[in-house]
Steps between C-alpha positions, in 0.01 A plus 500: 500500500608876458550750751137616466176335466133617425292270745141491347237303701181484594348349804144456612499355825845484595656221424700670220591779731613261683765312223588886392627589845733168484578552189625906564657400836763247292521722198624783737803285626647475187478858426211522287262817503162412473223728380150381585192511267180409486352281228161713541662853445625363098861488369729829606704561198697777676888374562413124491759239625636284329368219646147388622352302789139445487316377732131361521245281612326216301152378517245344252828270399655867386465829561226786556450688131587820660873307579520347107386903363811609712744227349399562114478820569876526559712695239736295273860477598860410386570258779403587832488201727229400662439309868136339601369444846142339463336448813179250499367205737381272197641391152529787240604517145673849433915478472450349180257752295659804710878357352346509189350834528783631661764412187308602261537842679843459486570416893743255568260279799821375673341353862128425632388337843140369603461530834272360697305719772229468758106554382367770548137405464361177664138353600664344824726638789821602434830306564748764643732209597510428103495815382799591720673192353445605092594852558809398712591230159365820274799721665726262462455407143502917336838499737601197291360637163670859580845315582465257174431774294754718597745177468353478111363195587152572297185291482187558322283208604157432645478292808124470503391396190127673398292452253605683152114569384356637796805722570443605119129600517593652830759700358311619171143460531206609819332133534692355799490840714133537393423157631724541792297814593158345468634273761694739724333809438665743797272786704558776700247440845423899569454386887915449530582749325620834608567670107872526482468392155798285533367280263430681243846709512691112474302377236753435185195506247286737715240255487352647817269860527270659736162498424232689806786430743545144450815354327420265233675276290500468148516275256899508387632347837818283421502374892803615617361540820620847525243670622428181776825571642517883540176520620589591867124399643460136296210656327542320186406143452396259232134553487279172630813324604555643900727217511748587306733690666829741435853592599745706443905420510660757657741717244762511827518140565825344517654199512850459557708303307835618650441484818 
């Protein structure tokens, strides 16, 4: 890697805040300046690095169409090299079509890891004995992937094999997030909330509005969980389904590896 490094990521509920924090922290010891961006806020063209670490999570076996609009959306280049940190908790099928993409931009994709985190979103209890256990392996693997990388020992392979037509239609058409939101449609209940407007202000596809003092949700939400996990009363939940319930992993959690 170079001396400096535009970081874009995204996160929704935290678990890529998470695996960007590790993956600053070890890219600081070897001297490298950082500069943070969010996927949401579009490509800066302004003095960009020359290199790239992006950093995202994956669901629907790929990624959120607001997440796939920010990688095609990126301008051609002679070269820059490119580093991939895809969080997820299932199988997913995106290194391969975002190589692809990515060369035809002219990018060099030199390293990718798939990490595994806790979910987010469950119908039971959570496991915070688990959950400890994932994030403290999650730490330890972007340590690994930081030190391999800067060794030039590069990878770009999937460890969780998905499935390659779902993550297409997911990437390039509406049909599985249409079906996934007749099933878990999310509401605001007025009764918790107090109107910070949290929600809508963290929306990546401001899929969220006020209408007579309510917040409602659209019809364009790529469940991210965003909104779930800023919301600083628990006002949002998946509408009909009380028993699903939500977390959030803290962006200052740590791990030590070191230590």
């Amino acid at each position: 890697m170079g001396k400096k490094i535009d970081f874009y990521y995204f996160s929704g509920t935290g678990n890529t805040q998470f695996v960007v924090n590790q993956a600053v922290k070890s890219l600081e010891t070897y001297g490298i300046q950082v500069s943070l961006k969010l996927i949401e806020k579009g490509y800066i063209s302004l003095e960009p690095a020359n290199e790239l670490c992006i950093a995202f999570p994956a669901n629907s076996q790929s990624v959120s169409p607001f997440i796939w609009r920010f990688l095609k959306s990126l301008p051609y280049s002679k070269g820059t090299l490119v580093h991939v940190l895809v969080t997820l908790n299932n199988s997913v099928h995106i290194l391969s079509p975002l190589y692809s993409l990515l060369t035809k931009k002219g990018y060099i994709p030199t390293s990718a890891c798939e990490i595994s985190m806790p979910n987010n979103m469950v119908d039971s209890d959570f496991d915070q004995d688990k959950d400890l256990k994932k994030l403290k392996y999650a730490s330890e693997k972007v340590h690994r992937f930081v030190h391999n990388t800067m060794a030039g020992n590069f990878s770009w392979k999937s460890e969780f094999k998905g499935s390659k037509c779902i993550s297409l239609l997911s990437r390039e058409t509406r049909l599985p997030w249409i079906s996934m939101r007749l099933m878990l449609k999310l509401e605001t209940i007025p009764s918790n909330c107090i109107d910070c407007g949290m929600c809508a202000k963290q929306c990546p596809v401001k899929n969220i509005r006020k209408v007579n003092q309510v917040f409602i949700h659209g019809s364009d939400c790529q469940f991210c969980m965003k909104c779930v996990a800023k919301c600083p009363k628990k006002a949002i939940q998946v509408k009909g389904k009380k028993n699903i319930k939500f977390q959030q992993t803290q962006k200052d959690a740590y791990i030590s590896t070191t230590e």
